[in-house]
C-alpha positions as CSV (number, residue, x, y, z in Angstrom):
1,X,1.4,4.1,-26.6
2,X,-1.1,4.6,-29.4
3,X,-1.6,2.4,-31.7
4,X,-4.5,2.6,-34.4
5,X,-7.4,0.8,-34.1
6,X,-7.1,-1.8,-37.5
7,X,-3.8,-2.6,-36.2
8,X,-5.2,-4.2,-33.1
9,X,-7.6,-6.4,-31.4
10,X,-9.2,-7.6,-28.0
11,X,-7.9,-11.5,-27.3
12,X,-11.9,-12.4,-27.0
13,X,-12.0,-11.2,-30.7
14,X,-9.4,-13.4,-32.1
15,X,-10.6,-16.2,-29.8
16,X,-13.9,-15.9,-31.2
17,X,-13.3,-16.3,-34.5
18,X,-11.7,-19.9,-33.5
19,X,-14.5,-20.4,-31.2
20,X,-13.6,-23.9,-29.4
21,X,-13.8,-24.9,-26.1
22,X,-9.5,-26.0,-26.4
23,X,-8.8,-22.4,-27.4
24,X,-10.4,-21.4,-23.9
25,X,-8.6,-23.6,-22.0
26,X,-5.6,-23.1,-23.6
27,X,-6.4,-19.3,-22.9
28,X,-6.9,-19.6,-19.0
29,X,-4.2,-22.1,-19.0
30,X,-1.6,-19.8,-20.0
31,X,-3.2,-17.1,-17.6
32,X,-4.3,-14.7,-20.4
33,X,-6.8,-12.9,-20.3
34,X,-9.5,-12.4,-22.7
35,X,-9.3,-8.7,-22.3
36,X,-6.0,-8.5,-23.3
37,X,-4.8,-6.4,-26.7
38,X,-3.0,-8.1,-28.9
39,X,-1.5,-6.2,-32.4
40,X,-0.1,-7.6,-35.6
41,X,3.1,-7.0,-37.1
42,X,2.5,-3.3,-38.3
43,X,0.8,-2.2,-34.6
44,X,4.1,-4.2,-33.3
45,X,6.4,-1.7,-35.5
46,X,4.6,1.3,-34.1
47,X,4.7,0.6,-30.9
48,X,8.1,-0.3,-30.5
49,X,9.5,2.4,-32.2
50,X,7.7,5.0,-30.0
51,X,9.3,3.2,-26.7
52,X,12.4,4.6,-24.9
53,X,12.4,1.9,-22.1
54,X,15.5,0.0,-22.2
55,X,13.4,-3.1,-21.8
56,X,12.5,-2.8,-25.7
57,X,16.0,-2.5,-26.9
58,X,15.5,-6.3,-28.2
59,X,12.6,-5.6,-30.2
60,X,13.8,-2.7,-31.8
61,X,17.1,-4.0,-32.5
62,X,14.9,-7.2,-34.3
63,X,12.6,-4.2,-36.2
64,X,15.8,-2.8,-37.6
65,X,16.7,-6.1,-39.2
66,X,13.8,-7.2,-40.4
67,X,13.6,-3.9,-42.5
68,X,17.2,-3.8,-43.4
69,X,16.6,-7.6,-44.7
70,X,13.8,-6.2,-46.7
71,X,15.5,-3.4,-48.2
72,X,18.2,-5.7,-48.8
73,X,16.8,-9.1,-50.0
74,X,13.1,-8.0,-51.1
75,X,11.6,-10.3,-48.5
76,X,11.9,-11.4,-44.4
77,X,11.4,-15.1,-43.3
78,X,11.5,-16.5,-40.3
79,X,13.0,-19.8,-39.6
80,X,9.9,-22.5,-39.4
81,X,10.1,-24.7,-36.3
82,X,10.9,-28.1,-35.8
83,X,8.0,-29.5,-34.4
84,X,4.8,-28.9,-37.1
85,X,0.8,-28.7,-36.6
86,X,-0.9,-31.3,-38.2
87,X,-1.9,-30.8,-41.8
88,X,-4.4,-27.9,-42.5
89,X,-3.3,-26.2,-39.2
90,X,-0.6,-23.7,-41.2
91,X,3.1,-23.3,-40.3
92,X,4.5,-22.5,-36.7
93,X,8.1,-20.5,-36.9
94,X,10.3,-19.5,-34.5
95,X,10.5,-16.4,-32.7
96,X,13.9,-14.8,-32.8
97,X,15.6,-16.1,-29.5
98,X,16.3,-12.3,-28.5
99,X,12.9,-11.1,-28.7
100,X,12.1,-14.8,-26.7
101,X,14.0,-14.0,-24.0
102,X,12.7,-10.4,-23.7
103,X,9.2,-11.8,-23.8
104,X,10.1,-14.4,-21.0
105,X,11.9,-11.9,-18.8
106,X,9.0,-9.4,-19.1
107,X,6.7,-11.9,-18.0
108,X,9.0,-13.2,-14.9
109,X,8.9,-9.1,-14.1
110,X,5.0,-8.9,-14.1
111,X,4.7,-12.5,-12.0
112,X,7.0,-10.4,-9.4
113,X,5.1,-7.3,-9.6
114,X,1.7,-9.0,-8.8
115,X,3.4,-11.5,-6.1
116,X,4.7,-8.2,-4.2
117,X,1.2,-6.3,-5.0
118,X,-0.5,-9.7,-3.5
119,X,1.7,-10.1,-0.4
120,X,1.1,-5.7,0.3
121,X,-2.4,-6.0,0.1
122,X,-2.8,-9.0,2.6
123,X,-0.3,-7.3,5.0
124,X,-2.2,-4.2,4.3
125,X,-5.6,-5.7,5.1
126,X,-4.3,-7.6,8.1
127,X,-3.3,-4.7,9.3
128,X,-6.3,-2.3,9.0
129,X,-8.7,-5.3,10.8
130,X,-6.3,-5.0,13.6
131,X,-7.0,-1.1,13.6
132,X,-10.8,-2.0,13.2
133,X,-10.6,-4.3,16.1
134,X,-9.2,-1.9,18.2
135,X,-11.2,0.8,17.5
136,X,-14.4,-1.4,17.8
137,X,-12.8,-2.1,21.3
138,X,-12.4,1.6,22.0
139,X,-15.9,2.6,20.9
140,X,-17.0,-0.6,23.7
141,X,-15.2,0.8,26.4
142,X,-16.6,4.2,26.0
143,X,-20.0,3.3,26.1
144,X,-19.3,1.0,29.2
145,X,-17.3,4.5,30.4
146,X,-20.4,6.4,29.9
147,X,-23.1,3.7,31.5
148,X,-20.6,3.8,34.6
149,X,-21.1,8.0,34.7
150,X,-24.9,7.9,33.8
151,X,-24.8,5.2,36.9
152,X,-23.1,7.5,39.3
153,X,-24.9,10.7,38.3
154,X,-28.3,8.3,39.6
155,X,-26.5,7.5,42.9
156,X,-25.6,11.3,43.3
157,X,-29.2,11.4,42.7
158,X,-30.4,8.8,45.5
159,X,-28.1,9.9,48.1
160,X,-30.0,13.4,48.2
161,X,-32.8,11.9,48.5
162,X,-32.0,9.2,51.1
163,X,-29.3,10.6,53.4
164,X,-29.3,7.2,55.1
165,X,-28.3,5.5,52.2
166,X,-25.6,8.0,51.6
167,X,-22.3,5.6,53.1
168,X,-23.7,2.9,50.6
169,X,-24.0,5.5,47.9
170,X,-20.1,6.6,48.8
171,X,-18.9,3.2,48.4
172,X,-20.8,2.4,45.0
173,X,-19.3,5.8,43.8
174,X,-15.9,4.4,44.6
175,X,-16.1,1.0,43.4
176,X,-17.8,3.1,39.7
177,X,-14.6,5.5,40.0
178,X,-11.9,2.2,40.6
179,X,-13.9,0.8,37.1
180,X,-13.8,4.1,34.9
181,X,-10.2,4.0,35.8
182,X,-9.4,0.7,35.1
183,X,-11.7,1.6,32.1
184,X,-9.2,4.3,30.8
185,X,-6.2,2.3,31.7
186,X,-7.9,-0.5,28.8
187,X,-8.3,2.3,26.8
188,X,-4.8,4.1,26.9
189,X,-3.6,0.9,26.0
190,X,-5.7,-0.3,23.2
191,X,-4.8,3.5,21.5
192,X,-0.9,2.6,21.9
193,X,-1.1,-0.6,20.3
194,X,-3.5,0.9,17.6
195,X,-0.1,3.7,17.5
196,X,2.0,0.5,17.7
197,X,0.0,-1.2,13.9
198,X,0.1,1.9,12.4
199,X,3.6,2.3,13.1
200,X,4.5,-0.8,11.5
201,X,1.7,-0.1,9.1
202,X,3.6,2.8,7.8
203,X,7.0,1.3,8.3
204,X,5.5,-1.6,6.1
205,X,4.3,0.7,3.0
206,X,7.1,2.3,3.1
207,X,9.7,-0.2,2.7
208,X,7.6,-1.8,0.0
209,X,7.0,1.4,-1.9
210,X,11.1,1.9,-1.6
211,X,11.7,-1.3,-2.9
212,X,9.3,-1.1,-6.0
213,X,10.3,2.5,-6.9
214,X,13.5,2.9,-5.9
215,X,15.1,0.6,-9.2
216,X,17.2,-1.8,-7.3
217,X,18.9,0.7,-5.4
218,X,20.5,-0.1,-1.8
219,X,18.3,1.4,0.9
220,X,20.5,3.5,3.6
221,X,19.8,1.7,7.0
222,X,18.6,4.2,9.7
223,X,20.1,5.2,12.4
224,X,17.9,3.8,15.3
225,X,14.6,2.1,14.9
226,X,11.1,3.8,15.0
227,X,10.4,2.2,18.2
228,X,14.1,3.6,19.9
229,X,12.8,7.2,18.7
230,X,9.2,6.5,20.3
231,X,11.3,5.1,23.6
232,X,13.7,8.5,23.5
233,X,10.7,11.1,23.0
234,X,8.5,9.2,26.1
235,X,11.9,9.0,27.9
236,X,12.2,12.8,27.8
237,X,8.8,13.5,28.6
238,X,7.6,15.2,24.7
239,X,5.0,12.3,24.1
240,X,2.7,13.2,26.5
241,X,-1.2,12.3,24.9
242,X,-2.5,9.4,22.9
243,X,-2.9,11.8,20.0
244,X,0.5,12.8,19.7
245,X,1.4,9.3,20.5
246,X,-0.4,7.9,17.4
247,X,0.9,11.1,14.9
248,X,4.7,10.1,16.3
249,X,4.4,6.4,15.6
250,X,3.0,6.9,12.2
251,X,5.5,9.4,11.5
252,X,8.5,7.8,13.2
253,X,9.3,4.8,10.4
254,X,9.7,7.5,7.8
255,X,11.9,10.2,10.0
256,X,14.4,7.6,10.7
257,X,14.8,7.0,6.9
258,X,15.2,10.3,6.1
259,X,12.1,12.2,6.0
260,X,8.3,12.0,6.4
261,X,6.4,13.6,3.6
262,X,2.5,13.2,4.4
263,X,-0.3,15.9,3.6
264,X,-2.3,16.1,6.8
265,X,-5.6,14.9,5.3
266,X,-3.0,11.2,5.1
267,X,-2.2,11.2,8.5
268,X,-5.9,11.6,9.5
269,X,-7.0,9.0,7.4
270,X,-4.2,6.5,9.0
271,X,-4.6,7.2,12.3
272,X,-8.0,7.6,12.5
273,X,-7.7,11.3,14.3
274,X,-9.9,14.2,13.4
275,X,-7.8,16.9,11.2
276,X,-8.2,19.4,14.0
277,X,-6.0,16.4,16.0
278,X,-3.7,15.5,14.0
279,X,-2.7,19.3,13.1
280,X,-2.3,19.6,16.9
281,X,-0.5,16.8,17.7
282,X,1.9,17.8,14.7
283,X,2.3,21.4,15.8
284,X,3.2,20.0,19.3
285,X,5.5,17.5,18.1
286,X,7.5,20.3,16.4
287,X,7.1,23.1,19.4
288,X,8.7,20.7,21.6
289,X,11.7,20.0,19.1
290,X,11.3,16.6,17.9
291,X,11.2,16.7,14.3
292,X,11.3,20.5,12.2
293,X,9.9,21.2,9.0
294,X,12.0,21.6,6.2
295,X,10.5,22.5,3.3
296,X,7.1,21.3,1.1
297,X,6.9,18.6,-1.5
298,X,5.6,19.7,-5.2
299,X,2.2,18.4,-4.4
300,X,2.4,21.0,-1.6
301,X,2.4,18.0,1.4
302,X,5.0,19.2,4.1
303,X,8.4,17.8,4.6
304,X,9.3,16.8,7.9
305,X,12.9,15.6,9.2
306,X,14.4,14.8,12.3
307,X,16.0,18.1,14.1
């Protein structure tokens, strides 16, 4: 909402012109902030007139009588407080206890808002250093993969050369063979629990995002858990590379709800996956029947649902 500019001022202005070191504290102390706008009585009537939010019902209903008192009596006084600043420090009055309480229950809103904005970002960040860690543990194990083939490619080579070192070469080439498998086996599994945090990564910003924005509405349960619709698609055979693995897991939390609604550029950027992947491993997912598309969003992101 607009409000002109000799209406209003920045907190560090009005501060200033008081300019003592008990204003500052007094300033940190009641966690405001020095950028902070602040606008006097005529800014106030502007921009509460313009609001429709119910939240502002209390100041507009105190705007109405203070002009209706005007019109009525000439003048509008508010009722000085008990408690006085010492002489020279001007009068302190008291705010109507309507507009108090909308103040108070404003404030107890944002202290909510920031706790829930606090507690997703540390989930948010826990979870992407898992992802990190994993990934750094991927990228380890395919350089070790690759130092195991550059080492058997160089006992192919020896072997031809020395045909009476060729049962030693054999067994070296099996015991190389035994550690890239044991290799992949590390690495199949660090890609299902990185499908396994993004799963619950997604399942996380989901539920917080339905909780902020759905207005205190009641959230339908689902029918069956992301991990029992991971368990039924592997059960039957349809979840049959990492790739698909990872799109599935992030996607699963949001089909049991309902819907997933995620542009594919999202996906990549969650799981990590090259675009080319991901658009892959979703066009497999929906050839072998376990979720269909149903329409596209108004930002043009497709709409996926469980068939």
């Amino acid at each position: 909402m607009h409000v002109a500019a000799n209406w209003q001022k920045r907190l560090s202005e009005i501060a200033g012109s008081v300019c003592t070191a008990d204003t500052l504290r007094k300033l940190a102390g009641h966690r405001l902030q020095r950028s902070m706008k602040m606008v006097n009585l005529e800014g106030l009537v502007q921009l509460v007139n313009g609001c429709t939010k119910p939240e502002c019902e209390p100041f507009k209903a105190w705007v109405a009588e203070v002009v209706v008192t005007v019109q009525r009596d000439g003048c509008y006084e508010l009722e000085p407080a008990l408690v006085q600043p010492a002489p020279g420090g001007g009068v302190a009055y008291v705010v109507p206890e309507q507009v108090a309480d909308a103040i108070v229950r404003l404030e107890e809103r944002n202290i909510r808002a920031d706790e829930e904005l606090a507690v997703q970002a540390t989930a948010r960040n826990e979870l992407l250093a898992e992802r990190n860690a994993l990934m750094a543990e991927g990228n380890r194990l395919a350089v070790q993969r690759e130092q195991l083939m550059a080492e058997r490619i160089q006992l192919l080579r020896e072997s031809n050369r020395d045909r009476s070192a060729m049962a030693r070469s054999q067994e070296a080439m099996a015991r190389s063979q035994k550690m890239i498998f044991r290799s992949q086996e590390v690495i199949a599994r660090g890609q299902d629990a990185m499908a396994v945090a993004l799963g619950r990564m997604a399942e996380l910003l989901d539920r917080i995002a339905g909780r902020m924005g759905a207005g205190g509405g009641v959230e339908k349960s689902p029918v069956m858990t992301p991990q029992e619709l991971l368990a039924g698609w592997q059960a039957r055979n349809l979840v049959v590379t990492a790739d698909v693995h990872a799109v599935a897991a992030y996607l699963a939390p949001a089909l049991v709800r309902g819907k997933a609604q995620y542009r594919l550029e999202e996906i990549a950027g969650r799981t990590g996956l090259t675009m080319e992947r991901v658009h892959d491993s979703v066009r497999m997912l929906l050839k072998r029947g376990c979720m269909r598309q149903s329409g596209c969003a108004a930002d043009g992101a497709p709409v996926y649902v469980l068939p």
